[in-house]
C-alpha positions in Angstrom: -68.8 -55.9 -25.9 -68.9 -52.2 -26.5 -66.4 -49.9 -25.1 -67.7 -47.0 -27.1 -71.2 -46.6 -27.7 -72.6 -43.7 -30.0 -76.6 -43.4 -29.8 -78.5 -42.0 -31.7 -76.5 -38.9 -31.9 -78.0 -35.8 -33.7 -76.3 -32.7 -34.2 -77.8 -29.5 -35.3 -76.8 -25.9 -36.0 -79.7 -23.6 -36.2 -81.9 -25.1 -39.0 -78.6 -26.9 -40.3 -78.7 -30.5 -39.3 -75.0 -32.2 -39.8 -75.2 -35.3 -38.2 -78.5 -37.5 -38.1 -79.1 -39.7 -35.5 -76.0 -41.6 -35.9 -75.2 -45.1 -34.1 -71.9 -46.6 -33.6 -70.4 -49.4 -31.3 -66.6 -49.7 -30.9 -64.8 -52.5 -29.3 -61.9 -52.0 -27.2 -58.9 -51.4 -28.8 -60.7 -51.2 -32.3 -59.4 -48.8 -34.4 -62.6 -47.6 -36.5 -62.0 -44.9 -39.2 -65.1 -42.4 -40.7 -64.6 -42.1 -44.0 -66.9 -39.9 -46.2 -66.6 -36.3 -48.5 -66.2 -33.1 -47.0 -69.3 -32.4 -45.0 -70.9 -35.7 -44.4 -70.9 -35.2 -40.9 -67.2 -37.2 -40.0 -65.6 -34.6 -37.9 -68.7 -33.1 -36.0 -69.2 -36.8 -35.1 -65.4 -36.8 -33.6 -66.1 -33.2 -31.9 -69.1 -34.9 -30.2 -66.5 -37.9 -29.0 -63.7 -35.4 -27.8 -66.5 -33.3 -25.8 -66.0 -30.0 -28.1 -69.3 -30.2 -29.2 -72.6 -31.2 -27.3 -75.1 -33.5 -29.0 -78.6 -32.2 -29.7 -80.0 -35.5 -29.3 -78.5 -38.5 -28.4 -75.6 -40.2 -25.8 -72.3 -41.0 -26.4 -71.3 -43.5 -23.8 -67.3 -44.4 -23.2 -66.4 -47.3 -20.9 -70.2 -47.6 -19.1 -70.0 -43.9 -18.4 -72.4 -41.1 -20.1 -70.2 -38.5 -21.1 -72.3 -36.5 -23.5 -72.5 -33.7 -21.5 -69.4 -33.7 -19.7 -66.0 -31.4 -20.5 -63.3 -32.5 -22.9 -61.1 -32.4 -19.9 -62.9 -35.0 -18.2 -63.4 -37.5 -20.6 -59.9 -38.9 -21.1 -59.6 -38.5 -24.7 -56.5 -37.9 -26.7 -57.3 -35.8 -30.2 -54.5 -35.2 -32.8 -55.5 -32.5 -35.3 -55.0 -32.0 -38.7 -53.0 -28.9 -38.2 -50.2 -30.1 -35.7 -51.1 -27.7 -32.9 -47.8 -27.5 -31.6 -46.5 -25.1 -28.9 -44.0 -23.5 -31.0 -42.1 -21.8 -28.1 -41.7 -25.6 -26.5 -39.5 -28.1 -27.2 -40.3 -31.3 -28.7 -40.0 -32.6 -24.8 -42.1 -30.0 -23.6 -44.4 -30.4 -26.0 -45.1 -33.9 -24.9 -45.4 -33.1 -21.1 -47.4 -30.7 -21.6 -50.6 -32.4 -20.9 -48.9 -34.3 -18.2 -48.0 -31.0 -16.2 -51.7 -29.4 -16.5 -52.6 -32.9 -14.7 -49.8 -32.3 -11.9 -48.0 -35.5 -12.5 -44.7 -35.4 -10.6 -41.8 -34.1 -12.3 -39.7 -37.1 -11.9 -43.0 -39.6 -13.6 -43.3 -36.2 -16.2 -39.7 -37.3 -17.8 -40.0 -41.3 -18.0 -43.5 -40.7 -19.2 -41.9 -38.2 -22.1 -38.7 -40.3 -22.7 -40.7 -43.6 -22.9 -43.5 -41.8 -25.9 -40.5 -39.8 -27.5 -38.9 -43.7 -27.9 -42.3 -44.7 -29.0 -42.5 -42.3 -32.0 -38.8 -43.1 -32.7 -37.6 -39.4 -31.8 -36.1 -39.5 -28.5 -32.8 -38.0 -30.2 -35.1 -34.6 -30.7 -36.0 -34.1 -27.6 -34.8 -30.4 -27.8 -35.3 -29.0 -30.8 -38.5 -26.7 -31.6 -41.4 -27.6 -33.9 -39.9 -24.8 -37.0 -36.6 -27.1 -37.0 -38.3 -30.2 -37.5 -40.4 -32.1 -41.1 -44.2 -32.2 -41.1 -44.3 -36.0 -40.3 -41.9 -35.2 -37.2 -44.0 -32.5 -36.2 -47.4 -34.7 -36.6 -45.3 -37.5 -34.6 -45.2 -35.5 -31.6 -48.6 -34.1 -31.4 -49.7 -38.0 -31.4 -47.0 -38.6 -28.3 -48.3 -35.9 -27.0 -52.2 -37.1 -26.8 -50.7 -40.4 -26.0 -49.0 -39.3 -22.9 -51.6 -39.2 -20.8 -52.9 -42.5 -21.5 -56.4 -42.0 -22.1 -58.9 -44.2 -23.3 -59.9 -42.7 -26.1 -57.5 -41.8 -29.4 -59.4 -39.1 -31.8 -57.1 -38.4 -34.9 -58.9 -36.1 -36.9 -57.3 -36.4 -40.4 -53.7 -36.3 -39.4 -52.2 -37.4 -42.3 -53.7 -34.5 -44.9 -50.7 -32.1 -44.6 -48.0 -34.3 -45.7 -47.1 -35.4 -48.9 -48.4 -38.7 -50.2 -45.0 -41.1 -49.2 -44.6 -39.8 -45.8 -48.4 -40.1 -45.1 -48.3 -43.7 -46.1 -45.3 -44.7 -43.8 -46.8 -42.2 -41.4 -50.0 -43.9 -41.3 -48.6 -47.0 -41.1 -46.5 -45.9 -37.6 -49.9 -44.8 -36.4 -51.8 -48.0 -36.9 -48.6 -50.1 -35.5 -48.4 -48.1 -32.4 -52.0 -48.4 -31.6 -52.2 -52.1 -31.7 -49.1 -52.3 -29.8 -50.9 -49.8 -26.9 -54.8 -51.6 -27.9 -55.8 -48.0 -28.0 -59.5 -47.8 -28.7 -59.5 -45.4 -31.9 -60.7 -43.5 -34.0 -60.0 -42.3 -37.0 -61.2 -39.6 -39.6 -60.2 -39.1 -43.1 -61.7 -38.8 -47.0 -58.9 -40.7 -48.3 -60.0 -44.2 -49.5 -57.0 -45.6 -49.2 -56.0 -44.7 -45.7 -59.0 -46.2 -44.5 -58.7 -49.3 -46.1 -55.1 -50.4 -45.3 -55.3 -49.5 -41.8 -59.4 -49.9 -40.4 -60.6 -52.7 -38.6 -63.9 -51.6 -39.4 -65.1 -48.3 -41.4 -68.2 -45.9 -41.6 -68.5 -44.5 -44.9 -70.7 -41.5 -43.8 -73.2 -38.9 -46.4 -75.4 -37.0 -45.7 -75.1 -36.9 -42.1 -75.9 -40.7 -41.9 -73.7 -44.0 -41.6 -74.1 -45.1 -45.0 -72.5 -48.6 -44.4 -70.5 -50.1 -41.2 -68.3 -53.1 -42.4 -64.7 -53.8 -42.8 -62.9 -52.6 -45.8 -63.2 -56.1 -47.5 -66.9 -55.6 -46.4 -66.9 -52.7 -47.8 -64.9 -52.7 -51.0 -66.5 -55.9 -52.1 -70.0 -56.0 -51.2 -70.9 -52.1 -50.9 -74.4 -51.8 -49.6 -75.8 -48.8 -51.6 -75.4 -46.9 -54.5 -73.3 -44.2 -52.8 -70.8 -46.4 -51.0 -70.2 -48.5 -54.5 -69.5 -45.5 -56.5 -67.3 -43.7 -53.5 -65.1 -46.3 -52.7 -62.3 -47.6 -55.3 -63.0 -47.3 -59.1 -66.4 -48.5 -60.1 -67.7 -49.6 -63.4 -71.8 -49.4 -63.5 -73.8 -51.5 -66.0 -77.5 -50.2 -66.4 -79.5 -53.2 -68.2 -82.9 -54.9 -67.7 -83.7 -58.5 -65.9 -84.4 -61.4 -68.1 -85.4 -63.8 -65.5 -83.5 -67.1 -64.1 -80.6 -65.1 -63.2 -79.7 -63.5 -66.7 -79.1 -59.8 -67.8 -79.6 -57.9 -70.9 -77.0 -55.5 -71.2 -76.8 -53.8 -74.9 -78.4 -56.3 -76.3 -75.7 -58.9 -74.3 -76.3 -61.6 -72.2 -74.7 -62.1 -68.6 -75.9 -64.5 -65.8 -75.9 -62.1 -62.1 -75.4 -63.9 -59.1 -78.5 -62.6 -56.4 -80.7 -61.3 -59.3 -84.5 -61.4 -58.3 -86.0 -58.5 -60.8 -88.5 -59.4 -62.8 -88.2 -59.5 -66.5 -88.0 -56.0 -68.0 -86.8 -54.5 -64.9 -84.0 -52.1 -65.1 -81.0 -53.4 -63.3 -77.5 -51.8 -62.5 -74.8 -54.2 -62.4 -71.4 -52.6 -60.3 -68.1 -53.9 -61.5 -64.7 -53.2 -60.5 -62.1 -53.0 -62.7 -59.9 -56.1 -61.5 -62.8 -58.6 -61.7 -62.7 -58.2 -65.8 -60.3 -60.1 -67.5 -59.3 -60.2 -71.4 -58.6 -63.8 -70.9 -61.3 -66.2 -71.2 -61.5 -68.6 -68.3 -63.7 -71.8 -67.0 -64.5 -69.6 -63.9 -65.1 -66.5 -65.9 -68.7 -67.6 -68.1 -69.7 -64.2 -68.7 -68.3 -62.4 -72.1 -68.9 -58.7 -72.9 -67.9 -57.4 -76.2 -67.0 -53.5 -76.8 -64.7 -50.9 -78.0 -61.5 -49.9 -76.2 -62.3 -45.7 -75.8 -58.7 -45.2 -73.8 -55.7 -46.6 -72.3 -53.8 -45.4 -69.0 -50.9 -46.5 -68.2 -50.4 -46.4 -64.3 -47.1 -48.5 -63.9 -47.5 -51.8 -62.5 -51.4 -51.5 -64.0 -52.7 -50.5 -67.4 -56.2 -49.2 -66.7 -58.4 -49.3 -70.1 -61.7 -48.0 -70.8 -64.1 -50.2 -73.0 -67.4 -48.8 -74.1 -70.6 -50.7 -74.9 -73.6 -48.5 -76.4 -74.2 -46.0 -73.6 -72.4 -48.4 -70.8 -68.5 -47.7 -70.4 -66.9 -50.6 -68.4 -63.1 -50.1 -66.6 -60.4 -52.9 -66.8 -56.9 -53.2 -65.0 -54.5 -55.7 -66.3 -51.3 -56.2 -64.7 -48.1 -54.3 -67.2 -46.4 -56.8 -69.2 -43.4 -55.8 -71.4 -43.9 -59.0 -73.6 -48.0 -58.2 -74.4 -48.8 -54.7 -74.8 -52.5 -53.2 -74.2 -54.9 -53.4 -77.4 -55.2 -50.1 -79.3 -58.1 -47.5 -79.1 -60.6 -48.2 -81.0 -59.8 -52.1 -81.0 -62.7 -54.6 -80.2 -62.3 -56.6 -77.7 -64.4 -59.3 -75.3 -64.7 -58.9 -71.6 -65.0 -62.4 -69.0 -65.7 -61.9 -65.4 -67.4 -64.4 -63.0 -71.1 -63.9 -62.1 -70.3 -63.3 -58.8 -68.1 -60.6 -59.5 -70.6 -58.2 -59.6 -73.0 -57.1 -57.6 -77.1 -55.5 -58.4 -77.2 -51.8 -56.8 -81.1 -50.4 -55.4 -82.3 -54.1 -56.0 -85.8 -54.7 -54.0 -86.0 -57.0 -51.2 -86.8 -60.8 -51.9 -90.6 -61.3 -51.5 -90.8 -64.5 -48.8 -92.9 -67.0 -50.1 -96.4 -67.2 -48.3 
């Protein structure tokens, strides 16, 4: 059952339409994250949540209540910003209680409410110090006590993790997403960082345009992208452009490759999306499908070497896991491709015709 229901939610400024009407429905305690590029809509979407913006069209629902026009300060929403927002003539304790005293909490339920988040975040021994004498993951830790204080219903994080450099934001982010299943705080969660919203969604809406793209979870949505857009923005993505041959087989450069799902019709121009871990150098039983081409370029990314093999006008990518004891093959070496023929998966294809 819904707990957070977006409807048909349209947002305009002036002739500028940023968000179209856009549908979403968030379990309890789900932790949802929009993912898309910079203005796709993502964080006028969260505005409309938190109550800083008003819909043009549209409801935004939250617990059985209609709160689309009503205040931020009535909607019992916690929002953590991208720039920490910190009072920075408050200590980290007053920080906290901050939201807590503008509510008129009593002063003795202001302090166990404070101690209790401060031992949440794992900084009850700063309770004192300032925001200037503290990191940016520190600082970023309190300003998500402090929307957690109050105990709303709602968590808003509205890419928290952008400001910090790349190993603190992946412990960071892995704090946040601990501490809101162990609260089942219904959240959610915007970013353009692939990666953040894979490890830690439950389910993600890869927004463009305005418009929810795709709604899934990130194996949904890694593995079985539902359009062109959402294939080529999420992870690395190798596109084959060939024609149908009919019973399931695929002409690419003069190649043949049987494609799970295919229903063109012969001569049809096809594109075939790959990602680089479904292509092996190693021949296999499971792996019927054989592409030969022309290593262009080889990365080496550590634990991965990443190569680039092209095939007339089609370039396909590859990882293989390092090896000390079998090094990469050289530019310029020919090699074969084997991937599965389920691996792969026909972009724009036109709906199955039912049979009469």
């Amino acid at each position: 059952m819904s707990f957070l229901r977006i409807d048909a939610v349209s947002k305009s400024f002036g002739a500028n339409t940023v968000v179209q009407k856009f549908d979403l429905s968030i379990r309890k305690g789900e932790f949802v994250s929009l993912l898309g590029p910079s203005g796709c809509g993502k964080t006028t979407v969260l505005r409309m949540v938190a109550g800083f913006e008003t819909p043009s069209s549209g409801a935004i629902v939250i617990d059985g209540q209609d709160v689309t026009n009503l205040p931020p300060n009535r909607r019992r929403i916690g929002m953590v910003f991208q720039a920490y927002a910190l009072f920075p003539n408050m200590s980290v304790f007053d920080n906290v209680a901050f939201g807590l005293k503008i509510a008129g909490m009593a002063k003795a339920e202001i302090g166990a409410r404070v101690t209790e988040m401060l031992k949440l975040i794992g900084l009850g021994h700063l309770a004192d110090r300032y925001p200037y004498q503290m990191s940016g993951g520190q600082q970023q830790r309190v300003a998500l006590a402090r929307a957690l204080a109050p105990k709303p219903q709602v968590l808003l994080l509205d890419e928290p993790l952008s400001a910090l450099d790349a190993k603190i934001r992946t412990s960071l982010r892995e704090e946040i997403r601990q501490i809101q299943q162990q609260l089942g705080i219904t959240t959610i969660f915007v970013t353009h960082d692939q990666e953040e919203a894979l490890s830690i969604s439950d389910r993600i809406v890869v927004m463009n345009g305005g418009r929810a793209e795709q709604v899934g979870t990130p194996f949904e949505i890694y593995n079985r992208p539902a359009t062109r857009f959402v294939a080529s923005f999420i992870g690395t993505l190798s596109l084959l452009e060939g024609e149908a041959m009919g019973d399931g087989q695929m002409d690419v450069a003069g190649q043949k490759i049987a494609v799970t799902d295919l229903r063109g019709a012969p001569g049809t121009p096809v594109t075939l999306a790959l990602r680089p871990e479904a292509l092996s150098l190693v021949p296999s039983a499971e792996r019927a499908n054989t592409l030969q081409g022309e290593i262009e370029a080889v990365q080496f990314l550590g634990s991965v070497v990443r190569m680039r093999v092209r095939m007339g006008a089609n370039v396909l990518l590859l990882d293989a896991f390092n090896s000390p004891a079998a090094p990469p093959p050289l530019r310029g070496e020919t090699v074969s491709l084997h991937f599965a023929p389920g691996d792969g998966q026909i972009l724009d294809q036109p709906l199955a015709v039912a049979a009469e």
